[in-house]
N, C-alpha and C positions, 0 to 999 in steps of 0.2 A: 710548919714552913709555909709561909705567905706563895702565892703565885709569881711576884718579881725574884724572890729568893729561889722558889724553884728554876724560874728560864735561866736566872742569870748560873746557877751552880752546873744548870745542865750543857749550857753553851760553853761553860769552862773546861767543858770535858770534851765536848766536840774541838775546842780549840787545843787541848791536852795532844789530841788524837792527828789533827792535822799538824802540831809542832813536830810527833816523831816524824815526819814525813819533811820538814821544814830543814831541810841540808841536801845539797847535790848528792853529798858523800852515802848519805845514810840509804836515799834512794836506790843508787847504786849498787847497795848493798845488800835493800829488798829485792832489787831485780839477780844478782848474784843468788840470793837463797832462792828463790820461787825454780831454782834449776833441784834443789837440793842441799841439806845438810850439810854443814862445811864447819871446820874449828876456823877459834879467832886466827891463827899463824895462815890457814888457806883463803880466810877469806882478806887478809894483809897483803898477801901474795897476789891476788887475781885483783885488788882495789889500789895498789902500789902506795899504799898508805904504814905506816910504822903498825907496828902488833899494838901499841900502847893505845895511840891514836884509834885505832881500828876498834878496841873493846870498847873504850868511851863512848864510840858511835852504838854497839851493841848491849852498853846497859840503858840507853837513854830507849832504843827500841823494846828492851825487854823491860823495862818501867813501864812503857804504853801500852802493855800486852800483845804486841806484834810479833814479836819473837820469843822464843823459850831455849832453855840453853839445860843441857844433862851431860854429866860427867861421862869419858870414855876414857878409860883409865888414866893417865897423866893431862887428856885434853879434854879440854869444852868443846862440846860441840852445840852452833844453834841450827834454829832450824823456824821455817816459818809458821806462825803461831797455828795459822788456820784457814781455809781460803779468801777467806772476807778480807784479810789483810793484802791479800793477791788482786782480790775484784775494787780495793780501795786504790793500789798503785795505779791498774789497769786504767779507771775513771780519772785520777789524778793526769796521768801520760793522755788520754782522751780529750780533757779539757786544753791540756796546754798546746795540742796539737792543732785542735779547733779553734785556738784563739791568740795564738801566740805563730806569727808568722815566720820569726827568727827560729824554729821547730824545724821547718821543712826547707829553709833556707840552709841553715847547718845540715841538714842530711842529702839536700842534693849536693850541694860544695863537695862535703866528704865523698861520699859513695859515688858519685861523679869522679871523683879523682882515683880515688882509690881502683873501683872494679871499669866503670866507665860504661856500664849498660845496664838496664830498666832490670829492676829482678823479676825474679819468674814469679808466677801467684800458686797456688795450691792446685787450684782445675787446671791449667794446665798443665803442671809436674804430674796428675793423676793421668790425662787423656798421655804424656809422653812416654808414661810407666806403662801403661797400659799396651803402647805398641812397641816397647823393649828399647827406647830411647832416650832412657836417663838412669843414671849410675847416681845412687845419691850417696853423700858423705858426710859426717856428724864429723865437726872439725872442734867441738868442745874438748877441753880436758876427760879423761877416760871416765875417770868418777864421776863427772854430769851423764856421759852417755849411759852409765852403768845404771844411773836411779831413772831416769826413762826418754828413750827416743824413737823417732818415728820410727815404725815395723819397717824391716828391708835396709836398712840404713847401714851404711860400713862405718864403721869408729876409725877416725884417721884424723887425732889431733893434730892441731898448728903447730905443734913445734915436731910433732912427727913426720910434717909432709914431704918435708926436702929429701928425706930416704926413704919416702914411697911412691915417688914420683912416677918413676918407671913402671910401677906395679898401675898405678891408674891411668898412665899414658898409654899402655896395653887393654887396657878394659873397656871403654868405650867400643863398639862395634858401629859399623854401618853408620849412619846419624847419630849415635847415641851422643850425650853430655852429660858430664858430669855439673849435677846441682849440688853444692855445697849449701849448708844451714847449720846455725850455731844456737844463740841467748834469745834470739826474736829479730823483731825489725830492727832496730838498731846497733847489731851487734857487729863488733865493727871484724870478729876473727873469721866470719865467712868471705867478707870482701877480700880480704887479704888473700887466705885461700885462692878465689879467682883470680885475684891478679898475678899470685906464682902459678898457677896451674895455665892459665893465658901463655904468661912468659914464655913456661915450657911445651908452648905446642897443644893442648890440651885445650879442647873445647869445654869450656868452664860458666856457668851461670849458679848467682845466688838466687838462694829461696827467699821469697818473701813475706818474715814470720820464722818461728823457730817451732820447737815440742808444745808450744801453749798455744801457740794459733791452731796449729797441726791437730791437738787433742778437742779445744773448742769446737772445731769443724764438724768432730764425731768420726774422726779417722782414727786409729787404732795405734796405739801406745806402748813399744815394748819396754822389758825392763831387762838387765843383767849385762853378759857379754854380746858380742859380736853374734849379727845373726847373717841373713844370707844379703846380697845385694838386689835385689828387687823389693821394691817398695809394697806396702800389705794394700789390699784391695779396703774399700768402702766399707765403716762398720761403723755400728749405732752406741757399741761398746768399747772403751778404750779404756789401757790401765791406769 
């Protein structure tokens, strides 16, 4: 193989690489797994896309070795291939953010409208944990919370909030606030959260960042059911 023959076959594969990435949908659909393992019919459900639709985007990903997919008895489940394909999204959402100003424009419009105040950042959700001032709440579907969220966190999905409202209208003490966090920055089920938990009286602020900001930091990482309502202190180890 000549040297032109080599860049040009190699570059075709770097381009192979950034085409699975080359649809809104499909992205979406990385950022959906990087929560967690999900069949085609769950991730149809959470992308509002048809089941047919939805696999066609999943074998073009599992063509470019981004995702892999194992039988669980009647359903497929995928799952993302490995974290390079996570730090590829991450850099991808980085550049657009850095150079694309309709990025920040569309998220203040939204979350402006939506929740209507600045979200909180990680330091200080820790200094306000720290003095028993924030009640935090993983407003994902149970099954994201279940494969891992931050230590302390109560699981009180969006479509479970309106009957437990009462129960977190109660909880707060003294200053405390409830900080809701979902998918990451952009995720649009935590702001919703604050604006019915506002509504109802309820001192409400979103996090800014979800489980993968939270883990990058070196903060600690639970996994399973429901654990206690205080948030896990500083650790160098997360699951």
């Amino acid at each position: 193989m000549h040297d032109r023959e080599f860049k040009s076959a190699l570059f075709e594969q770097f381009a192979r690489a950034a085409a699975a990435f080359a649809s809104p949908k499909r992205l979406e659909v990385v950022d959906l797994l990087a929560q967690g393992p999900r069949s085609v019919e769950s991730v149809a459900a959470q992308t509002g896309m048809t089941v047919a639709n939805t696999s066609r985007h999943l074998q073009v990903l599992r063509a470019a070795g981004m995702v892999t997919a194992t039988r669980d008895g009647q359903r497929v489940v995928y799952r993302i291939a490995d974290p390079s394909v996570i730090d590829g999204y991450r850099a991808l959402r980085s550049l657009a953010e850095n150079r694309l100003a309709e990025v920040r424009r569309l998220a203040e419009a939204f979350f402006g409208e939506v929740d209507g105040a600045e979200p909180l950042g990680i330091e200080e959700l820790l200094r306000r944990s720290d003095r028993g001032e924030a009640v935090v709440i993983d407003v994902r579907p149970r099954e994201e919370y279940q494969v891992g969220h931050i230590s302390g966190a109560l699981s009180v999905p969006l479509a479970e909030l309106a009957d437990r409202m009462a129960e977190l209208a109660d909880r707060p003490a003294g200053g405390a606030t409830v900080v809701a966090y979902c998918r990451g920055p952009y995720c649009v089920l935590a702001a919703q959260a604050v604006h019915r938990l506002r509504e109802a009286g309820v001192r409400a602020l979103r996090l800014e960042g979800g489980v993968d900001e939270w883990h990058r930091a070196g903060l600690p990482v639970a996994v399973g059911a429901a654990g206690s309502s205080s948030v896990g202190q500083r650790s160098t180890c997360c699951a």
